[in-house]
N, C-alpha and C positions, 0 to 999 in steps of 0.2 A: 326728409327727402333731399337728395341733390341733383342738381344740374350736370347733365355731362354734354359738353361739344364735342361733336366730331370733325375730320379734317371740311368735310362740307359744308359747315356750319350748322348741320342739324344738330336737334338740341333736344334732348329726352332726360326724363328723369328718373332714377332709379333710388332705391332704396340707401341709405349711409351705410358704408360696410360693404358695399356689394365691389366687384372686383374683376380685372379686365377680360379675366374667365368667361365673368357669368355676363359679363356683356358682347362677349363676343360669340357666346352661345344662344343669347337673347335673340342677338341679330340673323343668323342661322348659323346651319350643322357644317355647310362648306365650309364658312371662315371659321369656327369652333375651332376645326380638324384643322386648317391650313394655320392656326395663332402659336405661334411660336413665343413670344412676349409683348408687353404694350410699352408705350409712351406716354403717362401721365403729367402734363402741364410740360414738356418739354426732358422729362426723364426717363429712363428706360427703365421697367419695371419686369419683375418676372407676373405671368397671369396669373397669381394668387394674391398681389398685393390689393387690400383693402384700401380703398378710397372712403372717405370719408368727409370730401367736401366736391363744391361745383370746381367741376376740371375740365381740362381739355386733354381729350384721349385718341390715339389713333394707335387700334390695334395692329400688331408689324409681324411681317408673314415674310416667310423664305426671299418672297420678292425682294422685300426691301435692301438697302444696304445693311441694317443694322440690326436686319433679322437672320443676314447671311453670316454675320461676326457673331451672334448669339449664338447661331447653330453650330461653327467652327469650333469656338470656345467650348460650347458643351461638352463635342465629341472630343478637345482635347482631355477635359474632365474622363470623361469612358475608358481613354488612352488610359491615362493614371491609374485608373481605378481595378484596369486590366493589368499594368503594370504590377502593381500592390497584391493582385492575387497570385501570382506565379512567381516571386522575386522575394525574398525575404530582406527586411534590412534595409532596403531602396530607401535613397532621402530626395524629396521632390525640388525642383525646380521653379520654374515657370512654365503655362501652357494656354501663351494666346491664340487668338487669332490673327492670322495673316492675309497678305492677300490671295494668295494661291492655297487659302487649307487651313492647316497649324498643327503647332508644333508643341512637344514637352521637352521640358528637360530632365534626366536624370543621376543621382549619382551611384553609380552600382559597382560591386568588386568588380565586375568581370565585364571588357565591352560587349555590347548586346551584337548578335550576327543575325545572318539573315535567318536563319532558323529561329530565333527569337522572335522577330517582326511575326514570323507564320504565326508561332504560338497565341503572339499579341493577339494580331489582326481576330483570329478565331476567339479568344477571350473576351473580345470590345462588343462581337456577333454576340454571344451569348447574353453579355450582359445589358444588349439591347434589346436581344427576347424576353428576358427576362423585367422589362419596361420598368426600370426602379425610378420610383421619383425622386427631384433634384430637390433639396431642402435646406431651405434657407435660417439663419439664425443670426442674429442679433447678439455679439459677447461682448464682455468685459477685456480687457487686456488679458487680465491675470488669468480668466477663465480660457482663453487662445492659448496663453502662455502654457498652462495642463495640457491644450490639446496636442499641440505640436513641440512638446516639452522633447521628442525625439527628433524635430526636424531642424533642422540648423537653419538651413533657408526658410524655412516659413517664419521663426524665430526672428529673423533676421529683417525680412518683410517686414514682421508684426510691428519691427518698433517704428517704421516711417509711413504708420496710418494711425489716423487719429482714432476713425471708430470700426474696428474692423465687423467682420463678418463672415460665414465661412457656412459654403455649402457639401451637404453632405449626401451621396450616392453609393448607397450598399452602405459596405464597411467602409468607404473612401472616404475623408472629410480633408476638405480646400479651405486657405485664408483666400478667401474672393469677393467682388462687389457686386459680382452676375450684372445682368438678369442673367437664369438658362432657360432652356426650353422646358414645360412640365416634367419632362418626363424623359429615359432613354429611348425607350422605343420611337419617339418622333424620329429618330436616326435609322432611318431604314439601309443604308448603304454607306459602306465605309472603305479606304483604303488606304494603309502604312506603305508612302511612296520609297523612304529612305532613311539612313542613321549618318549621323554627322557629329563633329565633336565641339563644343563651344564653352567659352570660360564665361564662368559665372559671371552677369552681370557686363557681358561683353569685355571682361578687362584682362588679358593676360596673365598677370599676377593671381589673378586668384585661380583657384582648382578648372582643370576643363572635365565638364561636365556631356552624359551622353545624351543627342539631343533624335527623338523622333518624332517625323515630319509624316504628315496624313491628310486625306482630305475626307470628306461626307457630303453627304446628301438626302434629302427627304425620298427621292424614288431610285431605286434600280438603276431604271433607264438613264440618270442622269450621269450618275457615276459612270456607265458603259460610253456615253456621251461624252465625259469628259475626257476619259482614259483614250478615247479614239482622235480625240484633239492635241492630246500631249503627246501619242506619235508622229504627228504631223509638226508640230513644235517642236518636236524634239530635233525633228529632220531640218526646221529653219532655224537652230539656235544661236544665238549671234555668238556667242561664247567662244562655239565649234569653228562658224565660218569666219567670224574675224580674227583666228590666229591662221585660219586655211588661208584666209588674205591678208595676211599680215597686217590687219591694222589697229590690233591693241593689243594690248597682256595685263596682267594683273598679278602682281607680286607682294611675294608675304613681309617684304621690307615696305609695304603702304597698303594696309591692307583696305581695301574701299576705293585705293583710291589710282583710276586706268594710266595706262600710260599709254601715250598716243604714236605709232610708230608710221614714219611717213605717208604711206598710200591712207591711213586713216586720218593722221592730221589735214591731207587734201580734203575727204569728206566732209570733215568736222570747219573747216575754212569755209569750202564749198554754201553749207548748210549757212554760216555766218552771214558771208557773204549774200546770198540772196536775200535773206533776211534785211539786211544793212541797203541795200539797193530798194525796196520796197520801204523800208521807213525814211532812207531820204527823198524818195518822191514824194512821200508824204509831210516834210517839213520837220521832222525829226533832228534835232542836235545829238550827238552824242558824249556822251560822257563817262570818267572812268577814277573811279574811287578806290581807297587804298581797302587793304582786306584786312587789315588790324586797325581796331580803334577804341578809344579807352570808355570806360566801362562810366559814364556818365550820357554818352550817348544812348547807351542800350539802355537805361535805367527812364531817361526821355521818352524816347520810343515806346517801353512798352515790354521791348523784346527780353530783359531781365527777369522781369517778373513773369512773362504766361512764355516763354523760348529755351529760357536757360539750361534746362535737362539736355537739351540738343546741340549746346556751343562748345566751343573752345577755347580758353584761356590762357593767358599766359601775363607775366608784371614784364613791364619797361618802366626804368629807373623806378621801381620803387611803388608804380599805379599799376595798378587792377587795368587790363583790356581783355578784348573778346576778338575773337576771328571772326569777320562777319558771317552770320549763314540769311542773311538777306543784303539787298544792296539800298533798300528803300530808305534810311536813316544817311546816307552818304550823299544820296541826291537832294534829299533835305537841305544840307549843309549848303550845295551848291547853287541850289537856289537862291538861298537866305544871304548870299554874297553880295548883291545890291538889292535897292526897288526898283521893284519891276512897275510897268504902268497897264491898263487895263487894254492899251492897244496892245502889248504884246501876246496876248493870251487868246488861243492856247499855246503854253509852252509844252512841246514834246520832247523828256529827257529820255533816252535812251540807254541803255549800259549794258553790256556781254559782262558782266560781272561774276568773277571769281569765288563762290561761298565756299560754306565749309559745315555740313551737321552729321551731330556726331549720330550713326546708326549702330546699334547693337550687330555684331559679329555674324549673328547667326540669320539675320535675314538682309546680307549682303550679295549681293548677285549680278555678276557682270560690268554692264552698264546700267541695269535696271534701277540696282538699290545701289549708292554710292555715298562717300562722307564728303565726296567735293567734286563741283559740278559748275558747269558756266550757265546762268539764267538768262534766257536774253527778252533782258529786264527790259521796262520804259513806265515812266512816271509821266501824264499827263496832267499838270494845275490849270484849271482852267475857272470862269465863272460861271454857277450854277447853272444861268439860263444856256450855256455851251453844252452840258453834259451830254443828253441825251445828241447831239450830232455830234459829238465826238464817242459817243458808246459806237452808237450807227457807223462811223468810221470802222473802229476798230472789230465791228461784224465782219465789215467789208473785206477787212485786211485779211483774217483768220477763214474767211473763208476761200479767199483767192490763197493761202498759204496753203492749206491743206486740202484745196483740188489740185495744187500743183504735183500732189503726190498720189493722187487717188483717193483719199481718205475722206470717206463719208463721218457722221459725223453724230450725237446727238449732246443736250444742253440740259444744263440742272441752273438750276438757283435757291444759291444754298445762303440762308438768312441767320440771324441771330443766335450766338453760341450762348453757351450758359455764362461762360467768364471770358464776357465780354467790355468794354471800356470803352466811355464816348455816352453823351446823353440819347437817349431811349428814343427821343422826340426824332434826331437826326437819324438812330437805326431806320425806324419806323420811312423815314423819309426818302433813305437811300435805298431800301426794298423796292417801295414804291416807282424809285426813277428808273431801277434795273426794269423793273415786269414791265413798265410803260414803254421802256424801248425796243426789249423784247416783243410787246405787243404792235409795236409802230411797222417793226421788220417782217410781221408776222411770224417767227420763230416759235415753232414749238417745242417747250421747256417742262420738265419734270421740277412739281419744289422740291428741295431738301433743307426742312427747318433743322435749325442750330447745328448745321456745318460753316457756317462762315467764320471769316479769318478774324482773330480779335479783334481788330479795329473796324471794320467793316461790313459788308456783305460783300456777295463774290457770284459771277457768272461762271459755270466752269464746262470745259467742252472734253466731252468724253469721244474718242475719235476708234473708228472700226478697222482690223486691219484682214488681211488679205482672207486670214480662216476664221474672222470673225471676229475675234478676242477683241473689249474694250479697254480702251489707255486714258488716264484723266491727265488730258496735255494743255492745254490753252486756260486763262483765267483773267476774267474782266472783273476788280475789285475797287469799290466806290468807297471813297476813304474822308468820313469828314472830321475825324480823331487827330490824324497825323496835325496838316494845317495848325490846330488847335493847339496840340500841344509844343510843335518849334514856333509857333506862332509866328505862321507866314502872312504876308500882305503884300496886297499889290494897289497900285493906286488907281484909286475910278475915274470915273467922268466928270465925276462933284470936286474931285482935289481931294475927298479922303483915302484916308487907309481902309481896303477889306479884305475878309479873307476868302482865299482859292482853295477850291474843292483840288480835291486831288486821285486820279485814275491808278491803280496799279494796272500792269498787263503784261500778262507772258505769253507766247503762242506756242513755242516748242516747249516753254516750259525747262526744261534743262536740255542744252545739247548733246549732250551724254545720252542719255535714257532717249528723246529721241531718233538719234544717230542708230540706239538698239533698235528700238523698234522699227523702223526703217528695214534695221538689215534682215529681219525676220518676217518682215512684209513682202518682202521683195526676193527672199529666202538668198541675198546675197547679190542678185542678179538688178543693180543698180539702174536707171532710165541715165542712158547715157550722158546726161552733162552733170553726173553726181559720180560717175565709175570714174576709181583713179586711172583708170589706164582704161581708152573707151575701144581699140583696136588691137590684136598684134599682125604681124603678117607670117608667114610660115613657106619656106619655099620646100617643093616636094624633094629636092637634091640640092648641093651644094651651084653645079653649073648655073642656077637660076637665081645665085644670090646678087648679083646686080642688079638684076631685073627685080627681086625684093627690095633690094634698098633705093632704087627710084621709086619704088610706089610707098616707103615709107615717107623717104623726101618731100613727094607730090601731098601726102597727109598732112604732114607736117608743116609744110608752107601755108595749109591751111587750117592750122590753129588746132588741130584732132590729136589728142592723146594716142600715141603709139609706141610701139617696141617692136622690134623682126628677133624672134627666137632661131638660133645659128645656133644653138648646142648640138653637138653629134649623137642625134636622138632621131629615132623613129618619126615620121608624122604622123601617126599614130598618137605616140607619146606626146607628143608635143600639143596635138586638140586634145589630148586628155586634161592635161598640165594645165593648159589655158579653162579649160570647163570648170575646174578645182579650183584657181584662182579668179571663179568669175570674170571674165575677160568677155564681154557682152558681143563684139564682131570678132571672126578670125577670117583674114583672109589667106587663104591657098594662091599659091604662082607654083607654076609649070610649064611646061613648052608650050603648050597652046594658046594659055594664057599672055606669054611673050611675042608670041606672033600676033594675037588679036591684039593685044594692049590691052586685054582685060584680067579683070579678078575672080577669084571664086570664092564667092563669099559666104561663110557656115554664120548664123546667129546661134552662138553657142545656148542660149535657153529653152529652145525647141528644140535643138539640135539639128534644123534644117539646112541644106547647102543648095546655093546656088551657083551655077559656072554662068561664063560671060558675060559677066557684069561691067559695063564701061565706069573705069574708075574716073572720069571727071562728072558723070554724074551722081556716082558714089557717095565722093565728094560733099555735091550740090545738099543731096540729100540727109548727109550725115550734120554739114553743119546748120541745116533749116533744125532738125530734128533736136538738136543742141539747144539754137536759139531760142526754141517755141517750148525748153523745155518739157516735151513730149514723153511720155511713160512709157509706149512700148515703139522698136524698131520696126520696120517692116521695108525688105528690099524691095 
């Protein structure tokens, strides 16, 4: 017999050999049907693996994160396997999971059209009624090398794993490490969103390859749920509205990487800005590190060894450097620049710092997914017995950031990866200081064991936006590795040397991605001290443009982003023009308006108009509304 834990600590014994199957059908016929694959001792397992000793198991259902990447990945599996029945000749790709679905890759004479997709999508349906099981196997090299003796790319795979393995549905057989779900038919709904084209392995030079993009679901209903979300998304896409507002673009001479065009760079300052105002009341320094540095630091760090697939490279005179894609190893340095003494701490470093990681081609998107991004970093060293009221700080901060936008909000705490670094004693200990703070603030938190970051463990705050969709933006990460290995010190109260615990934290996380979400929160329609331009005015005729450009003046004296539109255009046109460039107030002048000294004021996102507005209380109101940073107008 063996011992199994569950996440609750219950603890039953089942037979040696038995398998997260037959324990999850022990336990009842609900979770049987809802088990998608398990977790044993911190691994993902498809529910046929045999157990053979006392483990700790927790069976993972659609809910989970990592039962929603099983399930994606399967269906890409289907995809192929649909592909492979219709296509003669096809040589396969890649087909993960993403975070919106996932995708294959293929290489086929002819690009696939939308008639294709049909055929697909209807293939992937059958071969889901037809409920084939996923089947797992154990090879040799040489015996993979037979298998995919025709696939270039699998080939190609095979030789940068040491011991492969390759699942097999239908006639379909995969080089993969799964887990998958038992079986096709757990994929009750499916849908082939698009076709795209991307070079192998994300690199130019090599062949471009056809790539199609799908999502699934265990019910129906979920899939009609989601597709009724993506038209509403579709309608906020920041993509769409910020070239409609001029404020980025994305260009095939950088690909990944935005480029910020006025009225956005104000935003993206904006966003900084307030940020930078809230960390100096809070005692914050800031600081600013170079974004090349040589390849002895990353090797220190950490970041070489568990990062490197994701950096940048390049030699100066002769050494090995990396482009940083974090800023944590630069703040290090600037610490280590004197000794510090135990009254100075906690020291708050902070940094908007410039990365850079390298993302494959094909799930590059807008602002969303990008190869370079500003984090707006900050390293807190502080002594142990500081942490938890400096965690409880940085509650405080994160949640005064993200009401100032409306975003509610919820919290994970994600602990011990598999390859992770730093002794076990200190994981164990910086888990503990997280849940205990968590617990102090009363904060209700979800665990997610072995997602934290290699050196640490990590708070991470998943934040809600306007139609609902969750964003992983803010991250409180307890670091007792770094210290350790630059081997920081500060001096105590006794006269010796000790070492300082050390805080990562981001709130926005990157300003880019969310500057995106923002504009698709907000579906463009900014809370006025965030819109580049918070007014225009519009006179109904030419004879009334004095009288516009006093009430611009009168704005402008008081500190209001404005503009008077004088093209020889309709007024009509002209509140169209302003609704299309998000322009959040328009005010109308007219004769009437000239004689009262008032405005007529439309808030272009209701499209409501009001006449006789006294513009010095206007005014009064626009810039309270500024100051209190406020979300919505109201005349």
């Amino acid at each position: 017999m063996m011992q199994i834990t569950f996440p609750d600590d219950t603890k039953v014994n089942y037979k040696e050999g038995a398998t997260p199957g037959d324990i999850a059908a022990d336990i009842g016929a609900g979770l049987a049907k809802a088990a998608l694959a398990a977790k044993v001792d911190g691994e993902l397992v498809d529910l046929s693996y045999e157990i053979k000793k006392d483990s700790e198991v927790k069976i993972i259902t659609f809910r989970d994160d990592e039962g929603k990447d099983i399930f994606k990945h399967s269906a890409a599996h289907v995809l192929a396997a649909a592909v492979k029945r219709l296509f003669k000749d096809v040589k396969f790709g890649i087909g993960p999971a993403i975070e919106d679905g996932y995708y294959y890759d293929f290489d086929v004479k002819e690009p696939f059209s939308e008639e294709d997709l049909e055929k697909i999508e209807a293939e992937m349906k059958k071969i889901i009624k037809e409920d084939l099981s996923f089947e797992i196997k154990d090879v040799s090299k040489k015996e993979a090398e037979k298998i995919f003796k025709d696939q270039p790319y699998k080939l190609e795979l095979l030789h940068e794993v040491e011991n492969p393995s390759v699942y097999k549905l239908g006639d379909f057989t995969d080089l993969c490490k799964g887990p998958h779900v038992p079986c096709s038919g757990k994929i009750k709904a499916v849908k082939l969103t698009k076709i795209a084209g991307a070079y192998w392995k994300g690199d130019s030079s090599n062949k471009q390859l056809q790539r199609i993009y799908g999502v699934a679901f265990p019910e129906e209903k979920q899939l009609k749920k989601y597709l009724k979300l993506q038209e509403e998304a579709e309608k906020r896409d920041h993509r769409k509205i910020g070239k409609a507002m001029e404020l980025f673009s994305i260009h095939d001479e950088a690909p990944g990487m935005p480029f910020f065009h006025n009225k956005g760079t104000f935003v993206w300052e904006s966003l900084k800005d307030f940020m930078t105002k809230e960390m100096r009341n809070l005692g914050y320094g800031l600081n600013k590190t170079p974004i090349i540095l040589n390849k002895s630091l990353w090797l220190k760090s950490g970041h070489w060894n568990h990062y490197k697939d994701n950096m940048y490279f390049t030699k100066i005179d002769e050494g090995e450097y990396a482009v940083k894609p974090m800023n944590c190893p630069g703040n290090l340095l600037v610490y280590k620049t004197r000794q510090h003494s135990y009254k100075e701490l906690p020291i708050k470093a902070g940094e908007f710092g410039l990365v850079h990681r390298h993302e494959l081609s094909g799930v590059l998107s807008g602002l969303f997914r990008v190869r370079v991004f500003t984090q707006d970093d900050a390293h807190v060293f502080c002594m142990e017995e500081q942490l938890e009221e400096q965690i409880i700080e940085l509650f405080e901060l994160i949640e005064k950031v993200y009401s100032t936008f409306g975003f509610k909000y919820e919290v994970e705490l994600s602990t011990k990866p598999a390859k992770a670094m730093g002794d076990p004693k200190l994981w164990d200990k910086a888990e503990k200081i997280l849940a205990d703070s968590l617990k102090a603030k009363k904060i209700k938190y979800k665990l997610n064991p072995g997602d934290g970051a290699f050196y640490g463990p990590k708070i991470d705050y998943h934040i809600k936006d306007a139609i609902g969709r969750s964003w992983q933006c803010g991250t409180i990460q307890l670091d007792f590795s770094m210290p350790e290995k630059f081997d920081l010190t500060y001096e105590g109260q006794d006269g010796r040397k000790h070492r300082p615990v050390m805080l990562h934290r981001a709130i926005y996380g990157s300003l880019e991605r969310f500057m995106g979400i923002l504009i698709e929160h907000f579906a463009g329609w900014f809370p006025l001290w965030l819109a580049p331009l918070q007014v225009r005015v519009i006179a109904v005729s030419d004879e009334f443009n004095d009288y516009a450009m006093k009430v611009v003046s009168e704005l402008k004296k008081a500190g209001i982003r404005v503009d008077f539109d004088d093209r020889a255009e309709s007024t009509g046109k002209k509140v169209r023009d302003s609704q299309l460039e998000k322009v959040p107030l328009v005010l109308n002048v007219g004769e009437k308006e000239e004689k009262a000294g008032t405005v007529a004021v439309r808030t272009n996102k209701d499209g409501k108009l009001k006449f006789g507005v006294n513009l010095d209380s206007l005014i009064r109101k626009i810039t309270k509304n500024i100051a209190d940073k406020e979300i919505e107008f109201k005349v």
